[in-house]
C-alpha positions as CSV (number, residue, x, y, z in Angstrom):
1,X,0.0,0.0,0.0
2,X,1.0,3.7,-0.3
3,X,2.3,5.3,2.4
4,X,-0.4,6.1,5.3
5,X,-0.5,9.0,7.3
6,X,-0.2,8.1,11.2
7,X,-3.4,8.2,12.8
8,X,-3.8,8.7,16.7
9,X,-4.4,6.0,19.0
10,X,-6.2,7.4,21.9
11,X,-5.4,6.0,25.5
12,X,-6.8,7.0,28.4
13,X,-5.4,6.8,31.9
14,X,-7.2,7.5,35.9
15,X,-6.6,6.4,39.4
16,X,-6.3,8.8,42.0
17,X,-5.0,10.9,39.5
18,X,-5.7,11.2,35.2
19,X,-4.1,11.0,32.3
20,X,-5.0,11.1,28.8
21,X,-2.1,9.9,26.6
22,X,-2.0,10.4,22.2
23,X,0.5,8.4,20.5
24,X,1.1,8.3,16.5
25,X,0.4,4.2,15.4
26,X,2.4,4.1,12.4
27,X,5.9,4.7,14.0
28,X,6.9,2.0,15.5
29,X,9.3,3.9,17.4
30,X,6.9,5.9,18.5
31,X,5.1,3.2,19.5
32,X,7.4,1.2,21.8
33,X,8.2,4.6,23.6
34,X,4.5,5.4,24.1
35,X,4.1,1.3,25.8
36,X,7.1,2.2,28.0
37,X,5.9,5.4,29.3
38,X,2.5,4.0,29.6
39,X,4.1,1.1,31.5
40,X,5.8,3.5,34.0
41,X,2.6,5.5,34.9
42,X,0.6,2.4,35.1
43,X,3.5,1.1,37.9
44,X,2.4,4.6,39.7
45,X,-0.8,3.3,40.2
46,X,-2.7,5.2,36.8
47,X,-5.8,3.0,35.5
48,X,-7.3,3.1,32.0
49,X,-10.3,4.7,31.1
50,X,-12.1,5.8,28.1
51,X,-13.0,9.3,28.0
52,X,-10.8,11.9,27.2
53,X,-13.2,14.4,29.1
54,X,-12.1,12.5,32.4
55,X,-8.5,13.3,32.0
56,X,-6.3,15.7,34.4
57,X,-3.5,15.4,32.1
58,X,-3.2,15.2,28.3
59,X,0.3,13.6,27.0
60,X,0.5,14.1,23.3
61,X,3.2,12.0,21.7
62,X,4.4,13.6,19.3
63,X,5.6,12.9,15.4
64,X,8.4,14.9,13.6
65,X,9.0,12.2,10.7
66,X,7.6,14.7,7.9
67,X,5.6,17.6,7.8
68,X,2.2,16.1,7.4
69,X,3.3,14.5,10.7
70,X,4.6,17.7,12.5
71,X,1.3,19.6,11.8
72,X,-0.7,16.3,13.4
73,X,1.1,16.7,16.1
74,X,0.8,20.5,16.8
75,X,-3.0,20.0,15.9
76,X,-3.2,17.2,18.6
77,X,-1.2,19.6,21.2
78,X,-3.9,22.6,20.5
79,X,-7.0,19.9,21.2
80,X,-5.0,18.4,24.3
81,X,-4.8,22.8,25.2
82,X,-8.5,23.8,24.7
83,X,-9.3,20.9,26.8
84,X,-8.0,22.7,30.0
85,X,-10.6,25.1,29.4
86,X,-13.5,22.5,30.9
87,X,-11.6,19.5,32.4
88,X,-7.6,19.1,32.0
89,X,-5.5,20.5,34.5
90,X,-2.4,20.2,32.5
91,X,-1.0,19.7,29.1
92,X,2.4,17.4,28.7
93,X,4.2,16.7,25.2
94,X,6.9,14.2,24.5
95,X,7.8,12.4,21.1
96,X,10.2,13.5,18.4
97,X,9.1,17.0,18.6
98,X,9.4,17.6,22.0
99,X,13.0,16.0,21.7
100,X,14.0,18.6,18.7
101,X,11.9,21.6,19.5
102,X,11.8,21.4,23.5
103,X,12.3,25.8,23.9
104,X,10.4,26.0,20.6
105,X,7.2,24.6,21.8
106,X,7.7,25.9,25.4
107,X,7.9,29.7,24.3
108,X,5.2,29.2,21.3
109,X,2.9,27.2,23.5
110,X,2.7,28.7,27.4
111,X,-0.5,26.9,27.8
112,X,1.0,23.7,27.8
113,X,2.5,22.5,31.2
114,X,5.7,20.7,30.3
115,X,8.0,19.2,27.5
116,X,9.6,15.9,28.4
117,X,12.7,14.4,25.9
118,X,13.2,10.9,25.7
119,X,15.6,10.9,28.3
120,X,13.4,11.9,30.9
121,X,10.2,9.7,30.3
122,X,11.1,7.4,33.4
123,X,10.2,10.6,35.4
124,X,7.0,11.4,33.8
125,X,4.7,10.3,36.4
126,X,6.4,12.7,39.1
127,X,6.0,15.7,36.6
128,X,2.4,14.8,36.3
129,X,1.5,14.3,40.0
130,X,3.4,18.3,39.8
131,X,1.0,19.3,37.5
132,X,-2.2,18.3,39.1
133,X,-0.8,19.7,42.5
134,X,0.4,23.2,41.5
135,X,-1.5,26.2,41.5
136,X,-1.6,29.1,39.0
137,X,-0.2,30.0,35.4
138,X,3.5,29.1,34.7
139,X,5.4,28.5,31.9
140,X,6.0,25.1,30.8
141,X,8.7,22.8,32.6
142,X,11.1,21.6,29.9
143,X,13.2,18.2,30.7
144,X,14.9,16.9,27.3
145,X,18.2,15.5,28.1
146,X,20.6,13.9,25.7
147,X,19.7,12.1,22.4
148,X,22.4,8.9,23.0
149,X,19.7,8.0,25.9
150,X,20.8,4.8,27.7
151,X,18.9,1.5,27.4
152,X,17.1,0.3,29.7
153,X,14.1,-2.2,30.1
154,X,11.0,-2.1,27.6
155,X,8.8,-5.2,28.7
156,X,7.1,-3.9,31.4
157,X,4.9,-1.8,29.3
158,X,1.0,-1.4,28.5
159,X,0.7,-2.9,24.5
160,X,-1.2,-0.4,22.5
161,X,-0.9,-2.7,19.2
162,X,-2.4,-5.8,19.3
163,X,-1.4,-8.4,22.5
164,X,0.1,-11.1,20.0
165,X,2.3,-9.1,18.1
166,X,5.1,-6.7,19.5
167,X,7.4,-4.2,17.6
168,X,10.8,-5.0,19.7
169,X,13.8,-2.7,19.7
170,X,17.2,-3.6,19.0
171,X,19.0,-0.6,18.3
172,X,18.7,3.2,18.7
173,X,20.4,6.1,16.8
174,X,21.9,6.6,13.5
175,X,25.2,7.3,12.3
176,X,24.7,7.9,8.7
177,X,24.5,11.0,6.8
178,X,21.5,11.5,4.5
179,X,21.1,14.4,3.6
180,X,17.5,15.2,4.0
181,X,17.6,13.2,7.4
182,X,17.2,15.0,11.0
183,X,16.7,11.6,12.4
184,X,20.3,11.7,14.1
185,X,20.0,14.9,15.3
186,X,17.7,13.7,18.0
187,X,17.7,10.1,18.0
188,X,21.6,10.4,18.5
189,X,24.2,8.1,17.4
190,X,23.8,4.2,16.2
191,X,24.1,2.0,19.2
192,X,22.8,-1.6,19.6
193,X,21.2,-2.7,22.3
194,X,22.8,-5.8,24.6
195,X,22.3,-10.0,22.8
196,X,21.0,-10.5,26.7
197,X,18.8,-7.6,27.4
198,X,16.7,-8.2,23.9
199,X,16.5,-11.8,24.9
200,X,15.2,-10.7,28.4
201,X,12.7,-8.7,27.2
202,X,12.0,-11.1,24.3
203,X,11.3,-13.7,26.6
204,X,9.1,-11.3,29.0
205,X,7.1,-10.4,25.9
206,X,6.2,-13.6,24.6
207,X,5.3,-14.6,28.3
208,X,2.2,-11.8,27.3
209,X,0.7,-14.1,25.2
210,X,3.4,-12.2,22.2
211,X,3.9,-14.5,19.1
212,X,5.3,-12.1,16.7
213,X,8.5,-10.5,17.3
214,X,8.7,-6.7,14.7
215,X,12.3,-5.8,14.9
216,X,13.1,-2.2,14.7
217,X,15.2,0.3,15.2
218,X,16.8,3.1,12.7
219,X,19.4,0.9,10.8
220,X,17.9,-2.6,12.3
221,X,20.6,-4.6,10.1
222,X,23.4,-2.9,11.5
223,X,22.8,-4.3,14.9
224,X,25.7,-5.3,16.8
225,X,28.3,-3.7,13.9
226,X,29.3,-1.3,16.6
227,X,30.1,-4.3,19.3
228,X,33.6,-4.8,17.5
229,X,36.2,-8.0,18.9
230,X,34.7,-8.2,22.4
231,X,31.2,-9.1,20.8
232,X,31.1,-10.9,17.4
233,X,27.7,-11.7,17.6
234,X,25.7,-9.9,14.6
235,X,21.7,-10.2,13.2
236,X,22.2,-13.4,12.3
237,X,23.2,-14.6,15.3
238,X,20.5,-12.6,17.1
239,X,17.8,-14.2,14.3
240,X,18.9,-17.9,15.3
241,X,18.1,-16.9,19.3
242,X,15.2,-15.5,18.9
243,X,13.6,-18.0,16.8
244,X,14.7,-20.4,19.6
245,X,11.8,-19.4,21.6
246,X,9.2,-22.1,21.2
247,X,6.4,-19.6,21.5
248,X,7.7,-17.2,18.8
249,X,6.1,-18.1,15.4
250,X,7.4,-15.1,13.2
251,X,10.1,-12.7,13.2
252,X,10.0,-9.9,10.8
253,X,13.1,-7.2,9.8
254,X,11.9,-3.2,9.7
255,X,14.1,0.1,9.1
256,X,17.0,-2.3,7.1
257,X,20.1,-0.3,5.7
258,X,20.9,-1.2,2.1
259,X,24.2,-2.0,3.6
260,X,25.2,-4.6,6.2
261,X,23.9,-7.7,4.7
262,X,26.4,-10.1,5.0
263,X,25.8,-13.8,3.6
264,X,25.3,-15.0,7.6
265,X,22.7,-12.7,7.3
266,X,20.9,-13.3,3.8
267,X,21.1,-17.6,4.7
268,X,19.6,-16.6,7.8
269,X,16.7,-15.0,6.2
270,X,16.1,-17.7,3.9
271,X,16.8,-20.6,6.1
272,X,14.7,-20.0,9.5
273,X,11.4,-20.8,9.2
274,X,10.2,-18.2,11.8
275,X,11.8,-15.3,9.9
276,X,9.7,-14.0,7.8
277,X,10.5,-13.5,4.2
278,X,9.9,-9.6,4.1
279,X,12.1,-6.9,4.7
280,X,11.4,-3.6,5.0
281,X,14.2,-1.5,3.5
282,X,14.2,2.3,2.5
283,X,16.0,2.8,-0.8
284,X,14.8,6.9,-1.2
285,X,15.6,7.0,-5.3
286,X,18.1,5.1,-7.7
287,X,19.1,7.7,-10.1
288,X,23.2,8.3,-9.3
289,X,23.0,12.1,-9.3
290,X,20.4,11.8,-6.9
291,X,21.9,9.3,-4.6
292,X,25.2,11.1,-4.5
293,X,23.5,14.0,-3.4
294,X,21.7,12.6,-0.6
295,X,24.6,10.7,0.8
296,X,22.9,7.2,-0.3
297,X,24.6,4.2,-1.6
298,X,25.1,4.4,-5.7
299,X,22.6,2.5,-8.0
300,X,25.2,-0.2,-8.6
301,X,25.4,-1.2,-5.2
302,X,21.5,-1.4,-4.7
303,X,20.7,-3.2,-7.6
304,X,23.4,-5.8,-7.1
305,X,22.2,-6.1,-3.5
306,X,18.2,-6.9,-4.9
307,X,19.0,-9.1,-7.1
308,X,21.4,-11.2,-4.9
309,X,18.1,-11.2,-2.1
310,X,15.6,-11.6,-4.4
311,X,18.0,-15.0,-5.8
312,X,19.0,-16.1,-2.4
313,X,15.6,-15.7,-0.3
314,X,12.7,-17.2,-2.3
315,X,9.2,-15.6,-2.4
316,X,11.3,-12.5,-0.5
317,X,8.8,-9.8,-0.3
318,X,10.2,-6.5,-0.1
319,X,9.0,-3.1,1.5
320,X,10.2,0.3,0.3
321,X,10.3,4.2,0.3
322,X,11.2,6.6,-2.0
323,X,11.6,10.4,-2.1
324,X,9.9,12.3,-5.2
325,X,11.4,15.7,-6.0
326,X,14.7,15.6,-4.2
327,X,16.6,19.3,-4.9
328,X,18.3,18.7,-8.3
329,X,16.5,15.8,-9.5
330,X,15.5,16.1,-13.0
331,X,12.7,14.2,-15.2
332,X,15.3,12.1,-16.3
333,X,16.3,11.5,-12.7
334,X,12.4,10.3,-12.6
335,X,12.0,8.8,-15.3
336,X,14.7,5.9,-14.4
337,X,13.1,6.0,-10.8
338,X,9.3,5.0,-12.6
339,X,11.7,2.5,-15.0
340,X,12.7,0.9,-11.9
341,X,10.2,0.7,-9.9
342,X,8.1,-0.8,-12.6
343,X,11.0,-3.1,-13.2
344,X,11.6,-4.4,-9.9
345,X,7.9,-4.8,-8.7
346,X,7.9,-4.0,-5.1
347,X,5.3,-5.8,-3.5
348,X,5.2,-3.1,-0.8
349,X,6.1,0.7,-0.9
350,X,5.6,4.1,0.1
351,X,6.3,7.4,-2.0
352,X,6.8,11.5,-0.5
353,X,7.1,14.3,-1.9
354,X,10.2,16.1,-0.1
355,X,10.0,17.8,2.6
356,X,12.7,20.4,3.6
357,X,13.9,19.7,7.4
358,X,14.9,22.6,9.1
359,X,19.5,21.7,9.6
360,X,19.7,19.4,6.9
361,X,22.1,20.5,3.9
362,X,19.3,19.5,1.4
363,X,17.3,21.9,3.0
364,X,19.8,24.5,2.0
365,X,20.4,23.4,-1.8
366,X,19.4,25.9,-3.9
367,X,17.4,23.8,-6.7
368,X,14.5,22.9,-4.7
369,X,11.6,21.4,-7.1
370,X,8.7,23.4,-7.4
371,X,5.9,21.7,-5.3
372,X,3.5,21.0,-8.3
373,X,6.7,19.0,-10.1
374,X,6.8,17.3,-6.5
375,X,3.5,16.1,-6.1
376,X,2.3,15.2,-9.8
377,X,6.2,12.6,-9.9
378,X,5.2,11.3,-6.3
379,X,1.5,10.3,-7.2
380,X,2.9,8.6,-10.7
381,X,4.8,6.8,-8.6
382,X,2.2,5.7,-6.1
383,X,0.1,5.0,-9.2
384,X,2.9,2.4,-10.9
385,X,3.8,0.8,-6.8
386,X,-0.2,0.6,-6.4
387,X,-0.3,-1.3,-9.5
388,X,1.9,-3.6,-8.4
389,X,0.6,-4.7,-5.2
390,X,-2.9,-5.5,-7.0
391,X,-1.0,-7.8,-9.0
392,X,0.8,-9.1,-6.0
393,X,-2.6,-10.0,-4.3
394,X,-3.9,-11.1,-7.6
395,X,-1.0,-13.5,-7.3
396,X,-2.0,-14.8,-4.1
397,X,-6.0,-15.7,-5.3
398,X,-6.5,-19.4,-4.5
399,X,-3.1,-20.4,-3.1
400,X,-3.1,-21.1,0.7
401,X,-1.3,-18.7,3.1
402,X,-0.6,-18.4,6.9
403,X,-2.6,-15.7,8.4
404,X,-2.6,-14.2,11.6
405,X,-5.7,-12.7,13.2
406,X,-5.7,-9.2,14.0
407,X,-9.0,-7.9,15.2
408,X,-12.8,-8.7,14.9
409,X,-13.8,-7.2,11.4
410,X,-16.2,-4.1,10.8
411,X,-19.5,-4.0,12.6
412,X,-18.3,-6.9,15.0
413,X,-18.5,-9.4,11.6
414,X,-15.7,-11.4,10.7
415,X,-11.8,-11.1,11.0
416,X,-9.0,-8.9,9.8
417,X,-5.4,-10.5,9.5
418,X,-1.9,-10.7,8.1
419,X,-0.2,-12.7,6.0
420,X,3.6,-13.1,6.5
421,X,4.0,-10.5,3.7
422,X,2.5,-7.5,6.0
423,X,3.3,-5.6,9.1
424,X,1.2,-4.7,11.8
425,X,-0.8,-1.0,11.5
426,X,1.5,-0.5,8.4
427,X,1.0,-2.7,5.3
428,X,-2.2,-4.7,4.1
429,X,-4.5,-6.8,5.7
430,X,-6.9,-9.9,5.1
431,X,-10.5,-10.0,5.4
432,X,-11.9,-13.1,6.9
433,X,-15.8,-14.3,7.2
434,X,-15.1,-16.2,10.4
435,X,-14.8,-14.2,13.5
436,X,-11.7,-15.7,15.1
437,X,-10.3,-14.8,18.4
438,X,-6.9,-12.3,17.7
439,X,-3.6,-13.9,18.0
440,X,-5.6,-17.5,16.2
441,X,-3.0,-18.2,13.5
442,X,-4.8,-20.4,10.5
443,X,-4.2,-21.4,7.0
444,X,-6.4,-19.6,4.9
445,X,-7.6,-20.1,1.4
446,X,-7.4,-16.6,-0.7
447,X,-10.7,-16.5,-2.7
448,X,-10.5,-12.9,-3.5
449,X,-9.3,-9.5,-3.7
450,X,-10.1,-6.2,-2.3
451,X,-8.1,-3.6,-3.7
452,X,-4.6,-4.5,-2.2
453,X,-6.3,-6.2,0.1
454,X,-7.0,-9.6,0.4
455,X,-10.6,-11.8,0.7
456,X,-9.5,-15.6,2.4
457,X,-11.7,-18.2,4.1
458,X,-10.7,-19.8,6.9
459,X,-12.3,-23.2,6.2
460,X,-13.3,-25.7,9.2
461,X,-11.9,-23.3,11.6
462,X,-14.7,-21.8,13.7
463,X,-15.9,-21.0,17.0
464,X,-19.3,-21.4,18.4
465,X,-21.6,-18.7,18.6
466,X,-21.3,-18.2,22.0
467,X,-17.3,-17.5,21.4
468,X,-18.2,-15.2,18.6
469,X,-19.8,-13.2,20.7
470,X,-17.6,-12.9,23.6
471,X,-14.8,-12.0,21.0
472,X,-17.0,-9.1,19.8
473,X,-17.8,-7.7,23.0
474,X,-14.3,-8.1,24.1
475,X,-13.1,-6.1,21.1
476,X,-15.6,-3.2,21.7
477,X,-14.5,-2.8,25.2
């Protein structure tokens, strides 16, 4: 599917005190931080509830990906504001933006009560029990901190995607230099996390009832690079551990580098059953010129490295993004991008138009494309990538494919899944007739298509009606 635009996952918190807490669902990133945090305030005795109207204190996670993201974000921040007109006591905002633009949002926003960096999430609760105490108008409280935050445990946390699947990070940071990329600048530098402390908290998720293990992080193939001599353990090695876990039944690979795979790696891929065959790996364009100016790998590289997974790991299925009117790109620049796309026939793909980041030398280049050019080269090139994931699905009517179940469909009737091909909240999804408890994993017959999505029937697996109905009305809780 095309890129989505997150959408906001509303979670509501009370005990003695209230919280009301908006993440952004499609950033996994985002995602895990928002569990942890939630996980620390639910340790401090907080309680969900439903209504936001019950809340003493908005948290808006925020987004700073792209700009359609950033002006989400401020959009949820002003909501989260007018609420302290009637209910809220106090206004808190943490998430990419906070991290970047911490004295930005504190002098442009005095409404809000605080501005909390990553670094300082463990001691959200206090600065909320501070809020609800204090007494009077005062500027917002801003606690950021550095960007190379240490590790530390992310188990203990309330899921907000769904209870069998978990995105799990392994690394943080990024030490490349794209040019169109702020990432770094508040993310901070590559580091992985510890072969132990992802196997703890593996192990702790999957005793939650987690069967699907989403690894992330900004470069997730690079993971354990920076170990050196003392620790020669790398992705492979990590792959082979995990899938050890009896309970696991798929592993998937997000955020991959077009570097870093080594042949440990690519066999690894292709030989554990449990990993699925799927990797989500940004390439941004393939024309030269443009590569060399955005501090990407050269065509030559890419192509080599496509064509030796797509050989190597059969029925790969491969996830990617491109950039449409980078400064300096020319229609010829495009016009090998659309020859390639077409060529190569990602099954899965997103396409944006560039978007200048304030600090980043491409924002600076003088040839900026005009933002009609922009927009009419990025929505040819969702047109060709939508074109081919409708063949893709085509391609999967009447075959049989593993599915997991997701949720109860529409209007409490039927199912929604995955196949192994799909992420969770990010890629596309399976309609089923059957209403099947999340987390069932069954081997469905494709019968049809709907869009990019696909129609399947589950066959002999059912529940009774009783069952149907206590998985509906546990869903609508």
């Amino acid at each position: 599917m095309s890129a989505r635009v997150p959408l906001a996952l509303l979670l509501f918190f009370a005990g003695s005190s209230h919280a009301y807490v908006q993440t952004f669902s499609r950033c996994p990133k985002n995602t895990v931080d928002a569990e942890v945090m939630l996980g620390d305030l639910k340790k401090r005795g907080f309680d969900i509830v439903r209504r936001p109207r019950d809340a003493d204190v908005v948290i808006v996670n925020t987004c700073a990906f792209i700009e359609e993201a950033k002006t989400e974000s401020v959009q949820a921040v002003l909501e989260a504001v007018d609420l302290k007109k009637s209910s809220a006591k106090g206004v808190v905002i943490t998430g990419c933006m906070a991290q970047r633009y911490a004295q930005e949002l504190a002098d442009e926003l005095p409404e809000v009560d605080a501005v909390v960096g990553f670094e300082k999430y463990a001691d959200i609760g206090n600065q909320i029990e501070s809020i609800i105490t204090k007494s009077g108008f005062a500027m917002p409280e801003v606690a950021v901190g550095s960007t190379d935050v240490p590790f530390r445990p992310e188990w203990e946390r309330v899921r907000i995607t769904q209870q069998h699947a978990a995105f799990l990070r392994v690394a943080e940071g990024c030490d490349h230099k794209c040019t169109f990329c702020a990432i770094p600048s508040w993310r901070g530098r590559f580091r992985s996390k510890s072969f132990d402390a992802i196997m703890e908290e593996a192990r702790e998720l999957v005793a939650t009832g987690v069967t699907e293990l989403n690894l992330i992080a900004e470069d997730t193939n690079q993971w354990g690079q920076d170990f050196g001599a003392a620790d020669k353990r790398r992705l492979a090695d990590l792959l082979h551990s995990l899938a050890g876990i009896e309970e696991v039944r798929r592993i998937s690979l997000l955020y991959c580098y077009p570097s870093y795979f080594s042949d440990e790696l690519i066999d690894a891929i292709a030989s554990i059953d449990k990993v699925c065959k799927y990797i989500d790996m940004p390439l941004q364009h393939i024309s030269d010129p443009v590569l060399k100016a955005m501090n990407r790998p050269p065509r030559e590289h890419t192509v080599s490295l496509l064509k030796k997974l797509r050989e190597r790991i059969p029925g790969l299925v491969l996830r990617t993004t491109f950039i449409s009117g980078f400064p300096g790109e020319t229609d010829k620049d495009h016009r090998e991008l659309v020859d390639f796309v077409k060529a190569m026939k990602f099954e899965r793909a997103g396409v944006f138009a560039y978007s200048e980041e304030e600090g980043t030398p491409a924002a600076k280049m003088l040839d900026q494309v005009p933002a009609d050019v922009k927009e009419r080269r990025r929505d040819e090139l969702i047109s060709i990538v939508q074109k081919c994931q409708r063949k893709f699905a085509e391609s999967l009517v009447g075959k049989r494919v593993e599915v997991v179940i997701d949720k109860v469909g529409e209007g409490g009737f039927g199912s929604i899944g995955r196949t192994r091909a799909d992420a969770p909240d990010i890629d596309c999804v399976v309609h089923l007739a059957q209403t099947l408890r999340p987390g069932t994993y069954v081997d469905a017959h494709i019968v049809d298509t709907f869009d990019f999505d696909l129609v399947a029937d589950a066959g002999d697996v059912m529940v009774s009606p009783e069952e149907a109905d206590d998985i509906v009305k546990a869903a609508m809780q």
